[in-house]
C-alpha positions as CSV (number, residue, x, y, z in Angstrom):
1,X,110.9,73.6,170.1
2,X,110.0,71.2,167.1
3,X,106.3,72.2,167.5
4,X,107.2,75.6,166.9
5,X,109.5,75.1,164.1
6,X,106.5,73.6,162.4
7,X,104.0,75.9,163.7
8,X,106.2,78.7,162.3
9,X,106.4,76.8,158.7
10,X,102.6,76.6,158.6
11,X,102.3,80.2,159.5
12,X,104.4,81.4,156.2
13,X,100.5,79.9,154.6
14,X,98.1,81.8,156.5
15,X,97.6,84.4,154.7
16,X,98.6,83.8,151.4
17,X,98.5,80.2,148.9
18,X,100.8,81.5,146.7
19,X,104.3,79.7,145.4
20,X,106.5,79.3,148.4
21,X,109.9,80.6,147.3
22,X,111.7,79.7,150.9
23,X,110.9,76.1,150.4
24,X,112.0,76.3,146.5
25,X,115.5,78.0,147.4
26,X,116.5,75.8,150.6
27,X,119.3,74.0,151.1
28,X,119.7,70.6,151.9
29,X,119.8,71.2,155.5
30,X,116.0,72.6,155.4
31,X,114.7,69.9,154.3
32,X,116.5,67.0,156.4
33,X,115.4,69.2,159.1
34,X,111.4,68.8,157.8
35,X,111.8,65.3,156.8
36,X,112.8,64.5,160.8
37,X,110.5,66.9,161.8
38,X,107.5,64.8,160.2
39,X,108.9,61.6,161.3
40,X,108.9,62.1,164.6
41,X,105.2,62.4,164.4
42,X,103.6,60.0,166.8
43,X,100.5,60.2,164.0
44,X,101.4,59.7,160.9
45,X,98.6,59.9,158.1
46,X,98.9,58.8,154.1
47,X,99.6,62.8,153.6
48,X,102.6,63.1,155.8
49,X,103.9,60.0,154.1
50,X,103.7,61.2,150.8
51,X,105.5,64.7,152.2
52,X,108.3,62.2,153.5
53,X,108.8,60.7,150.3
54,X,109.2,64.3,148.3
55,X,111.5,65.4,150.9
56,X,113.5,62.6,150.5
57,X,113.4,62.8,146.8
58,X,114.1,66.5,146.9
59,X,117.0,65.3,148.8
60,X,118.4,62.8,146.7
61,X,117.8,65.4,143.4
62,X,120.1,67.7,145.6
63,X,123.1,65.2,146.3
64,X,123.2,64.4,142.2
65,X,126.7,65.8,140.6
66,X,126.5,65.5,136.9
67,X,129.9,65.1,134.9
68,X,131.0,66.3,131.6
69,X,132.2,63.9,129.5
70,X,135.4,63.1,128.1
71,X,136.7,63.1,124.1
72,X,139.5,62.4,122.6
73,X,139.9,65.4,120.1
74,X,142.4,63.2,118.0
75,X,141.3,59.7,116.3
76,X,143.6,57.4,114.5
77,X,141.7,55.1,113.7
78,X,138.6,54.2,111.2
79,X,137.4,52.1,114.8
80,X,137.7,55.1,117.2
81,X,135.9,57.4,114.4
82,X,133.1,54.6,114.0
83,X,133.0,54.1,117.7
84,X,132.6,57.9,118.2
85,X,129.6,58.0,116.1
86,X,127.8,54.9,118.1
87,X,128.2,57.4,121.0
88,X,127.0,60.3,119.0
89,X,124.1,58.7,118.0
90,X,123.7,57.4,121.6
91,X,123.6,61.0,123.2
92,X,121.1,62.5,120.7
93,X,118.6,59.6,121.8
94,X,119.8,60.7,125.2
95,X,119.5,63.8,124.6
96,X,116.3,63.2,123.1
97,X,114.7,61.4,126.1
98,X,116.2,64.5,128.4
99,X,114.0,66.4,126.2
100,X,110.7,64.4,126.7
101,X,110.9,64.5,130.1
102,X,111.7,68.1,130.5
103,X,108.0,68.5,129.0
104,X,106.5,65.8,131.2
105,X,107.9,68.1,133.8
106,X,106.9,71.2,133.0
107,X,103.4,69.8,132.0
108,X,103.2,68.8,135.7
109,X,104.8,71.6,137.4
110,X,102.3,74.0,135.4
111,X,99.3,71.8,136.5
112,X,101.2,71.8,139.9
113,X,101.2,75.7,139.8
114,X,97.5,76.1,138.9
115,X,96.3,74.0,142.2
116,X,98.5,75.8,144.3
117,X,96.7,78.9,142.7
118,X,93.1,77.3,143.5
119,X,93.9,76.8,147.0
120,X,93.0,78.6,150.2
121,X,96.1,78.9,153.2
122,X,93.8,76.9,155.4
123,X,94.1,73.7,152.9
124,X,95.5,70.4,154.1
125,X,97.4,69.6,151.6
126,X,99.3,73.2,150.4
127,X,102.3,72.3,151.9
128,X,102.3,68.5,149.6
129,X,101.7,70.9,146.9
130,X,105.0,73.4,147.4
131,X,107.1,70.3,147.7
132,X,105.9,68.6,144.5
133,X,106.0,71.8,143.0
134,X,109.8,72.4,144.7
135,X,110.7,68.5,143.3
136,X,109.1,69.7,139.6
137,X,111.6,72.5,139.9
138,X,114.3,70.9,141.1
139,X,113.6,68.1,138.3
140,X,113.6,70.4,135.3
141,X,117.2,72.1,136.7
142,X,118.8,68.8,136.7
143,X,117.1,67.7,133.6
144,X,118.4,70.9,131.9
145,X,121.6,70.5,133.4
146,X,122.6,67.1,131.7
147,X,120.9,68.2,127.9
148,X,123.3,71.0,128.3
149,X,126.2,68.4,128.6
150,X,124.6,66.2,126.1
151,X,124.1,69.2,123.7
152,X,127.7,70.5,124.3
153,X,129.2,66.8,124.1
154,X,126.8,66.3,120.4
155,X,128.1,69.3,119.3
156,X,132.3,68.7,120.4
157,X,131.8,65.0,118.9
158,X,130.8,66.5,115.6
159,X,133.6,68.9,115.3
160,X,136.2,65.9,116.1
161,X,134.3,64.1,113.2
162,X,135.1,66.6,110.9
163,X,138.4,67.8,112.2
164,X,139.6,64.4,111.6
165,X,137.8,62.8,108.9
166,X,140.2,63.6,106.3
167,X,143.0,61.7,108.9
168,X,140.9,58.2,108.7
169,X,141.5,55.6,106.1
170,X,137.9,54.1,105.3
171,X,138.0,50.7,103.2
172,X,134.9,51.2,101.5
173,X,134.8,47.9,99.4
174,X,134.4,45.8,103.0
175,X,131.7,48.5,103.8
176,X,130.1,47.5,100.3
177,X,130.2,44.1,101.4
178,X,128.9,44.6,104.7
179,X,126.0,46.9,103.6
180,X,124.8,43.4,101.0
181,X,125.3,41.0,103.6
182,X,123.0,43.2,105.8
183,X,120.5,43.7,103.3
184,X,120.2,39.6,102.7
185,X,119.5,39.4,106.4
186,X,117.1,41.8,106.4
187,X,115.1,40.1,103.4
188,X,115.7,37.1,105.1
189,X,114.3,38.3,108.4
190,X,111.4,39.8,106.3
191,X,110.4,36.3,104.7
192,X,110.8,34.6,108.1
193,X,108.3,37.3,109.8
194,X,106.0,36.6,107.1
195,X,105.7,32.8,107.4
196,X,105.7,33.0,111.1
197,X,102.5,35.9,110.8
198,X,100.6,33.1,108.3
199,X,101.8,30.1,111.2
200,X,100.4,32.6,114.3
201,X,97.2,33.3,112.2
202,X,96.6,29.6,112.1
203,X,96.9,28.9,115.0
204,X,94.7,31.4,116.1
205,X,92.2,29.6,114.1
206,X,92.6,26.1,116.1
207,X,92.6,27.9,119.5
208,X,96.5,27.2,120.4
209,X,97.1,30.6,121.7
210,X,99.7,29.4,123.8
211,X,101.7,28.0,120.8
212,X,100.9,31.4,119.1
213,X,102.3,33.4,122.3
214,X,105.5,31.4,121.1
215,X,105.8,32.1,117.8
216,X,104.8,36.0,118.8
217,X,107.9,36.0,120.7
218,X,110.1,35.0,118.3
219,X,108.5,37.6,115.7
220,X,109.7,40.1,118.6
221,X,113.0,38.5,118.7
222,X,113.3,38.9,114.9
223,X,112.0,42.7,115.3
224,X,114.9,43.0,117.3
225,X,117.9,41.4,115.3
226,X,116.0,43.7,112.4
227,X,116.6,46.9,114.1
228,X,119.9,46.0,115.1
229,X,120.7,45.1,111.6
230,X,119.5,48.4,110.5
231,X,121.5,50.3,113.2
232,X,124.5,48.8,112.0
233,X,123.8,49.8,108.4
234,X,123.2,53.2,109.1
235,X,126.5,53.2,111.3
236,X,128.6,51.3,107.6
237,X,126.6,53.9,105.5
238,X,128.0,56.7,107.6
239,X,131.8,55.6,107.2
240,X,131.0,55.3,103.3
241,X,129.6,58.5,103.4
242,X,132.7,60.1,104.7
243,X,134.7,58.3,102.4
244,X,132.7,59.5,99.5
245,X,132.9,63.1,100.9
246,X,136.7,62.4,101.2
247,X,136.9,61.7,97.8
248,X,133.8,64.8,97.1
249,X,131.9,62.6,95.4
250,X,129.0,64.6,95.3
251,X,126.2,62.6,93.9
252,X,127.1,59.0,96.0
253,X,127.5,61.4,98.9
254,X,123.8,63.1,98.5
255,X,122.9,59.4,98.0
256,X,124.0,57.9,100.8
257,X,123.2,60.9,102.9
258,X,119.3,60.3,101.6
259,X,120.1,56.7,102.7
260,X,120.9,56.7,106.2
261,X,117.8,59.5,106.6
262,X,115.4,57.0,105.5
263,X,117.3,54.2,107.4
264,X,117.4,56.3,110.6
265,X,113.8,57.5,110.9
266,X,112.9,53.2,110.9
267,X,114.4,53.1,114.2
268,X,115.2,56.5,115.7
269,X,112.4,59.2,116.8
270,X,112.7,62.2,114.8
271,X,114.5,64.5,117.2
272,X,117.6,61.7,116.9
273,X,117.0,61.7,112.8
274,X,117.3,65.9,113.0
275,X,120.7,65.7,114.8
276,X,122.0,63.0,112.8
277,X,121.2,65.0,109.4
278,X,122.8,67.7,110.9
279,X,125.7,66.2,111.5
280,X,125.8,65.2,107.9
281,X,125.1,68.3,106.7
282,X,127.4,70.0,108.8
283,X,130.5,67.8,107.5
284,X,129.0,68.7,104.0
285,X,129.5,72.2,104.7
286,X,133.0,72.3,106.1
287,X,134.4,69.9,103.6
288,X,132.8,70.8,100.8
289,X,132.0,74.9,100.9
290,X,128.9,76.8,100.9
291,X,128.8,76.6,96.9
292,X,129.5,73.1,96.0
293,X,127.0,72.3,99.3
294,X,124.2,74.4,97.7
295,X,125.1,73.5,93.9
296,X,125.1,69.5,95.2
297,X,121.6,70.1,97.4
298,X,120.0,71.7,94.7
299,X,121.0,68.9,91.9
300,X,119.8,66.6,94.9
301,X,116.6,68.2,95.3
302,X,115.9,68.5,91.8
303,X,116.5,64.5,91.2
304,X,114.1,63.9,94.7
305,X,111.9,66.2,92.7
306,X,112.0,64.7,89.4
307,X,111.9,61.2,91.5
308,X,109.0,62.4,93.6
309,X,106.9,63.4,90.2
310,X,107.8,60.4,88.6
311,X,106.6,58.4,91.6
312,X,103.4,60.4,91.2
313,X,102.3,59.8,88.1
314,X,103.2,56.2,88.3
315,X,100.1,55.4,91.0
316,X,97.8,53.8,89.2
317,X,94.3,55.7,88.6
318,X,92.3,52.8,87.3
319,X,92.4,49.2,86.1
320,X,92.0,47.4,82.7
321,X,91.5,43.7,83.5
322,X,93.5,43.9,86.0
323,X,96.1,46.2,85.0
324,X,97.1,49.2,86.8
325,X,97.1,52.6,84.4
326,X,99.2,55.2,85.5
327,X,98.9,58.9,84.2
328,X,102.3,58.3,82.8
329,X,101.3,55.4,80.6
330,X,97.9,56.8,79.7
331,X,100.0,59.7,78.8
332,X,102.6,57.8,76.7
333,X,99.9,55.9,75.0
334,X,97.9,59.1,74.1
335,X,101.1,61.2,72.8
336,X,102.3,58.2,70.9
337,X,98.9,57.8,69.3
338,X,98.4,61.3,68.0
339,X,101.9,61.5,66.9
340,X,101.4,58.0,64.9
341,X,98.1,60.4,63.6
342,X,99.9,62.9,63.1
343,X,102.8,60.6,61.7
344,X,99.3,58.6,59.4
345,X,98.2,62.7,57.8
346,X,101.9,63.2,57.0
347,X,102.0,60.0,55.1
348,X,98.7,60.7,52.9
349,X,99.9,63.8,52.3
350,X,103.0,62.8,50.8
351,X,101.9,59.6,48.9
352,X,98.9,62.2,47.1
353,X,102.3,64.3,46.4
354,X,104.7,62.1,44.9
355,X,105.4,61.6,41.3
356,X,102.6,61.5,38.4
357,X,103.7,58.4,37.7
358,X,100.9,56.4,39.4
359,X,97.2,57.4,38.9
360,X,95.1,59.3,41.3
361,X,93.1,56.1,42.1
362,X,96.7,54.2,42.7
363,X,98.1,57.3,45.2
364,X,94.8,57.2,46.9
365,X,94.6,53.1,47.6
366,X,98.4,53.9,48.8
367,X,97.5,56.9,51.0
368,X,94.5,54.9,52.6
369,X,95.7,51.5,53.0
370,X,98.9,52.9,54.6
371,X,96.8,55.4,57.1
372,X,94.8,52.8,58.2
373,X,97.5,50.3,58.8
374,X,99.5,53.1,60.9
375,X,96.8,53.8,62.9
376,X,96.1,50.1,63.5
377,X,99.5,49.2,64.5
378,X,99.5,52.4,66.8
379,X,96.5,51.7,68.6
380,X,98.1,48.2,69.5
381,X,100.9,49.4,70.7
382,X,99.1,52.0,72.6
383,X,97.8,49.3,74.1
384,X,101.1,47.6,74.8
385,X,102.3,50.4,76.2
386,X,99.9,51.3,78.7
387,X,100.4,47.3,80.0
388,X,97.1,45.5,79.4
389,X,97.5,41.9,77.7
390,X,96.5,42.4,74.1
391,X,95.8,38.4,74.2
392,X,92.8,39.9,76.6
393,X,91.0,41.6,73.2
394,X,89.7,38.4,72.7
395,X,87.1,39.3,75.2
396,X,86.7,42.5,73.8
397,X,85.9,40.8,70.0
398,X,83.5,38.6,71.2
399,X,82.1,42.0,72.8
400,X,82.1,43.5,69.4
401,X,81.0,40.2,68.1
402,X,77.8,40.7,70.3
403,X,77.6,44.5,69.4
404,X,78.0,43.8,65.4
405,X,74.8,41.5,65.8
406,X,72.4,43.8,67.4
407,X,73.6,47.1,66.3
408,X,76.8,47.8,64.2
409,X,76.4,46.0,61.1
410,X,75.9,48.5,58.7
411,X,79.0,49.7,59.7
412,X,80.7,46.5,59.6
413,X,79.2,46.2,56.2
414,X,80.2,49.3,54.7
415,X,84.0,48.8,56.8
416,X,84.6,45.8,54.5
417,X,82.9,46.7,51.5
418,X,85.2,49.8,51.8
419,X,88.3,47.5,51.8
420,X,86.9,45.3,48.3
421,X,86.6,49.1,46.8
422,X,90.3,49.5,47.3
423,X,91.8,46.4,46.5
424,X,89.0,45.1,43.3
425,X,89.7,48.5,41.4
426,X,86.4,48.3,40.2
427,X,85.7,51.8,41.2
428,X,88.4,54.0,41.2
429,X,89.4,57.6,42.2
430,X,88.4,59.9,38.9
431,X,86.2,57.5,37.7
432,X,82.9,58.9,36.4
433,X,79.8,56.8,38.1
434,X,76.4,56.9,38.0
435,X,74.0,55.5,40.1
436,X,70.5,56.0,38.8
437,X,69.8,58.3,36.3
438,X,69.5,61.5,38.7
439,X,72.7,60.7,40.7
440,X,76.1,60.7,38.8
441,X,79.3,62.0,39.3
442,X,83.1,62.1,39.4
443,X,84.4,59.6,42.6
444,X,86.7,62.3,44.3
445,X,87.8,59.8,47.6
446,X,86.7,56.6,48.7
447,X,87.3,56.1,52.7
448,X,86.5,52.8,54.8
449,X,83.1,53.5,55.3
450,X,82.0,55.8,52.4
451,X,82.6,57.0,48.6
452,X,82.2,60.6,48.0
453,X,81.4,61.8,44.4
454,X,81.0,65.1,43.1
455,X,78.4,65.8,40.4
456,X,78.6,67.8,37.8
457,X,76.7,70.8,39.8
458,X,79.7,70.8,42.2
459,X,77.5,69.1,45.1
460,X,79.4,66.6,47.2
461,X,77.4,63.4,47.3
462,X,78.3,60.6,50.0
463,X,77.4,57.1,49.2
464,X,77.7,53.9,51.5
465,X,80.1,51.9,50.4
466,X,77.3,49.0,50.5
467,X,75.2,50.6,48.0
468,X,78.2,50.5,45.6
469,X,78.9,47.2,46.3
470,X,75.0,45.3,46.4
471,X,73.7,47.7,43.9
472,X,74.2,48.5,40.1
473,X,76.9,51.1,39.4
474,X,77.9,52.3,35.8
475,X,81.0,53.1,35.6
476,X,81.6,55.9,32.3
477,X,85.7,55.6,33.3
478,X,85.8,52.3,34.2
479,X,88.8,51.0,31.5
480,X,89.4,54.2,29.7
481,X,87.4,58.0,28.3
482,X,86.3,57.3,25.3
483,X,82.3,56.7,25.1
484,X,79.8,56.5,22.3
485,X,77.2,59.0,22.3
486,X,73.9,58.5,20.3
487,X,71.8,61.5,19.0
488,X,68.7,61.6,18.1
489,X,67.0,63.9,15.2
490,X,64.2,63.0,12.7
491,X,63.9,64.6,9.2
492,X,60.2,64.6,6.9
493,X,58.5,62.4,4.9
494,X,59.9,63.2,1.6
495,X,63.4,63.8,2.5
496,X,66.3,61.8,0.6
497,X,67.5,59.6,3.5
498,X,71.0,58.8,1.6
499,X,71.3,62.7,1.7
500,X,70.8,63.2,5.0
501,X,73.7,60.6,5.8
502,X,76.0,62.0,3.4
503,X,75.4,65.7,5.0
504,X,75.4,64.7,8.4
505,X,78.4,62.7,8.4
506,X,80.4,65.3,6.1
507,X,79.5,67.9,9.0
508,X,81.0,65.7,11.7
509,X,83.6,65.3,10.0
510,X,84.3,68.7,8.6
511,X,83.4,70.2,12.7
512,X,86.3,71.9,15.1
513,X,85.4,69.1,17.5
514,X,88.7,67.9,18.6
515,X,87.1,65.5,20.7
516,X,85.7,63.0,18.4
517,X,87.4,59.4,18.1
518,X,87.9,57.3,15.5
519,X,89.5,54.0,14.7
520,X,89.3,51.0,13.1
521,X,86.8,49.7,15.0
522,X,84.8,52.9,16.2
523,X,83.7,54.9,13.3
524,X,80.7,57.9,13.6
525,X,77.2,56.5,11.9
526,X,74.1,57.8,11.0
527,X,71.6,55.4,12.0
528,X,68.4,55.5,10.4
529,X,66.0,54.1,13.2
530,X,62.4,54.5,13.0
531,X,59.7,55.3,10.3
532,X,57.3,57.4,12.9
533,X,53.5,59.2,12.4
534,X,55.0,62.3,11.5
535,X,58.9,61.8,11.0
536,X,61.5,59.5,9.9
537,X,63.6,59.0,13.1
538,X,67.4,58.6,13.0
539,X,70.6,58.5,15.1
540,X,74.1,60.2,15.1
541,X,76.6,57.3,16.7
542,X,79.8,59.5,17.5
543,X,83.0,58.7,20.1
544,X,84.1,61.3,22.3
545,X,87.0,60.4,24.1
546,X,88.3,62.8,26.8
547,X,87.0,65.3,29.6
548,X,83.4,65.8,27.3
549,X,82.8,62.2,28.1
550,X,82.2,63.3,31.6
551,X,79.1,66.1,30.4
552,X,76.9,63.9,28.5
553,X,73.9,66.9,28.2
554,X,77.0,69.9,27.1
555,X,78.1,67.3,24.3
556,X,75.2,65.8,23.1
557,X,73.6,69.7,23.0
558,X,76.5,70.6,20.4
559,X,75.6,67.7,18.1
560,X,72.2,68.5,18.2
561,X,72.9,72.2,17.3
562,X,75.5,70.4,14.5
563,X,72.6,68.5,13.2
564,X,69.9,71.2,13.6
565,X,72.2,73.9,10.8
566,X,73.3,71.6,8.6
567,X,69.3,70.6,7.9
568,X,68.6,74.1,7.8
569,X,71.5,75.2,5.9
570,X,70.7,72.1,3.1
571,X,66.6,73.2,3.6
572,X,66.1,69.6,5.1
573,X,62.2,70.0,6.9
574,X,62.6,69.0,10.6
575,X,58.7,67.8,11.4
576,X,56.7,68.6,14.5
577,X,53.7,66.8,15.0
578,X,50.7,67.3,12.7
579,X,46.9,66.6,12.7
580,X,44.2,66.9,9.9
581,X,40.5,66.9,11.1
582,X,37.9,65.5,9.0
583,X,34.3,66.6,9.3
584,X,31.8,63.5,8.6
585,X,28.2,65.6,9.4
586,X,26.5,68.5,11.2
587,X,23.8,69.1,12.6
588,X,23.5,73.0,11.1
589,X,25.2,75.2,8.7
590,X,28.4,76.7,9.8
591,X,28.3,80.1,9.7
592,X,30.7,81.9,7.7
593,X,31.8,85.3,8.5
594,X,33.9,87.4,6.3
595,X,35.5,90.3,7.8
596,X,35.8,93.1,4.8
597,X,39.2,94.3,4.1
598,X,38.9,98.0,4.4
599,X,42.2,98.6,2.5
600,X,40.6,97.2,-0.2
């Protein structure tokens, strides 16, 4: 009878090797009838013992009853509500686990369902396969079975928390407390691993690896006093955050909400940090509303935004002797520098506006001197601000120490003659200088490295400040505009010289020139200078004081033409150069011929 009960159970697999529903839906009795079955075998091989050990399994799944559990929907105290959220947290990493093994399940029963699919009716082991593949099933029911409780118990745990959080008095000055003292254990634990790492490396180096299994195992035992720590803050950061949501303190709350996140996902796998956040925000929502939720999530996300950027820009992109720069200190130093330029312009600008009171030359020193000083104080604290040691630019000067030596000292040169411009005065803005006697000008600015003048043709003429201060410069302005011009004019042989002073200094002084000077000291002369081949040579000593002084050719052209009429006018004989040839001998007569005057 036996035989034929398990001849008739092999049969079901002749034809087909497809998934045995009878096995999958029997009842306990089938398969206590199938286990005895098999061990009654007088045989048995490693393949009916491993079909006695899923029967039995199967078996075992079968006589497991799984409870609901029970909650108190009322709490009274601050303990019961803190108590109720250890358990909360301990079902979602239940629940959690539930979860990873359902996959581990269904990974194997899917793998378990494609053999099944490979095989032929007439294989050995089919019938180990259906009863894996019955256990697999039987597995996942009961696994789904208890995250349903878990899930429905999560979910009736939260609604007590929030059905009774406004019942629980919280003293959140002992949780203050509590959260500091854990966070000096933590540091403490922290230093502790540390020296024991630097102990366990060292004696990795003298070959005690015994002593270093021992120090390893207290490291471990500190891991685990750490995580403990850390549960217990997240569990004191939760009653704080439902006092501060008692109180809707909306910005602590978001806080400490970010808080036991961050704390959580140390310690906890991320399906345990989800629930845990959702039960936060859930409480959010029904104490709080839908509006003051979204208005206090989106002033939260903004700050974890601005916090994020801020974060950002704060990693360092490069190094300075050691000093990390961030884009936000190279980008403080660079707007602080061009507003300090900025800031520098504004200031010449204003100084080359004020009051006529000080002299072009004055304004300009002024506008200059302070520019420069503005811009040197910026660029130093440019430097200060983007962190690196400015007691460090001594490397740098003895860098430019090297550079000045080999390449920069022109510039150098014409840097410091620039500054001995400004503060010696010699030169000046306005004055009128002249180089040689093709190069001369009006000084319209003088900078730190160069002078600009402007000639009298309007060109713009640039002049190391070196040359102005190795060379010879006249200056026509230096003290004041007055200058003595000297013209020269010769008159003939014959000519009464007393009368040509008299006439020449009556015309002077009887001209429209407004620009002539006179004083006790500086009087216009006629000069008689030189008794020459074919003139008598003299010189008209006049002052000109004023803008003339600056267009020596335009003045000393009107005294010429001054000169020039009143010789003509008084029938004076200006000479020109004369030659009389005399004729000692020749070698023939000269012939002579007269032209005949035909009007005659």
């Amino acid at each position: 009878m036996k035989n034929l009960f398990i001849l008739l159970l092999f049969t079901s697999f002749i034809f087909s090797a497809d998934i045995n529903k009878t096995i999958i839906d029997a009842n306990s009795s089938y398969f206590k009838n199938l286990l005895s079955t098999i061990s009654k075998e007088s045989n048995l091989t490693n393949e009916d013992a491993i079909k006695k050990a899923l029967i039995q399994q199967i078996i075992d799944l079968k006589k497991k009853k799984i409870e609901a559990f029970k909650l108190n929907s009322y709490i009274k105290s601050e303990n019961e509500y803190k108590n109720l959220f250890i358990k909360y947290i301990k079902w979602s990493k239940k629940s959690a686990e539930i979860k990873n093994k359902i996959k581990i399940l269904q990974t194997k029963r899917d793998i378990t369902k494609k053999e099944i699919s490979k095989a032929t009716s007439k294989d050995k082991n089919l019938l180990t396969l259906q009863l894996q593949l019955t256990f697999y099933t039987k597995g996942l029911e009961l696994y789904n079975q208890k995250l349903k409780i878990y899930n429905n118990t999560i979910n009736k745990a939260k609604m007590i928390m929030i059905d009774n959080i406004n019942n629980i008095k919280i003293d959140d000055i002992k949780l203050n407390n509590n959260i500091k003292s854990i966070d000096n254990k933590l540091s403490n634990i922290k230093i502790t691993i540390q020296k024991y790492n630097i102990n366990i490396e060292q004696l990795n180096l003298l070959n005690k690896n015994q002593d270093a299994n021992v120090v390893k195992n207290e490291v471990n035992k500190l891991l685990e006093k750490k995580d403990k720590l850390i549960q217990n803050k997240i569990i004191d950061s939760f009653l704080l955050f439902s006092k501060y949501l008692q109180l809707k303190k909306t910005t602590k709350l978001f806080n400490m909400q970010k808080n036991i996140i961050n704390l959580s996902h140390k310690i906890y796998e991320d399906e345990v940090v989800t629930t845990i956040n959702k039960l936060l925000r859930d409480m959010e929502k029904k104490i709080l509303g839908n509006v003051e939720l979204i208005k206090g999530a989106t002033t939260q996300e903004l700050k974890n935004t601005i916090s994020l950027f801020f974060q950002k820009i704060n990693e360092p992109l490069f190094n300075i002797n050691n000093t990390p720069i961030s884009t936000l200190k190279l980008t403080l130093a660079l707007i602080f520098f061009i507003i300090s330029f900025l800031a520098g312009s504004l200031y010449k600008k204003s100084i080359k506006s004020i009051s006529d009171k000080l002299s072009n030359s004055s304004k300009t020193l002024l506008a200059n001197l302070g520019y420069y000083l503005i811009i040197l104080v910026a660029f130093f604290i440019s430097l200060k601000i983007l962190g690196v040691n400015l007691s460090s630019l001594a490397i740098v000067a003895g860098a430019l120490s090297v550079g000045i030596g080999f390449g920069l000292q022109n510039i150098v040169s014409n840097f410091i003659s620039g500054i001995i411009l400004m503060f010696e005065r010699s030169i000046k803005i306005g004055d009128y200088i002249q180089l040689d006697d093709d190069l001369r000008g009006r000084v319209l600015d003088i900078s730190m490295r160069s002078t600009t003048i402007t000639t009298n043709d309007n060109i713009d003429v640039i002049i190391p400040n070196k040359d102005l201060i190795e060379s010879q410069v006249i200056n026509w302005t230096m003290n004041d505009r007055i200058r003595r011009f000297k013209i020269p004019f010769g008159v003939a042989y014959g000519t009464d010289v007393h009368k040509v002073v008299d006439i020449i200094l009556n015309a002077v002084k009887n001209s429209t020139f407004r620009d002539i000077y006179q004083d006790k000291y500086r009087k216009t002369r006629v000069i008689m200078t030189n008794m020459n081949s074919s003139s008598v040579d003299f010189e008209l000593f006049v002052w000109i004081k004023g803008e003339e002084t600056l267009y020596p050719k335009r003045t000393q052209s009107r005294f010429l033409i001054l000169i020039y009429d009143t010789l003509y006018e008084h029938n004076i004989e200006i000479p020109f150069p004369q030659r009389d040839l005399h004729i000692k001998s020749i070698d023939s007569a000269i012939p002579v011929i007269i032209k005949e005057d035909k009007n005659n």
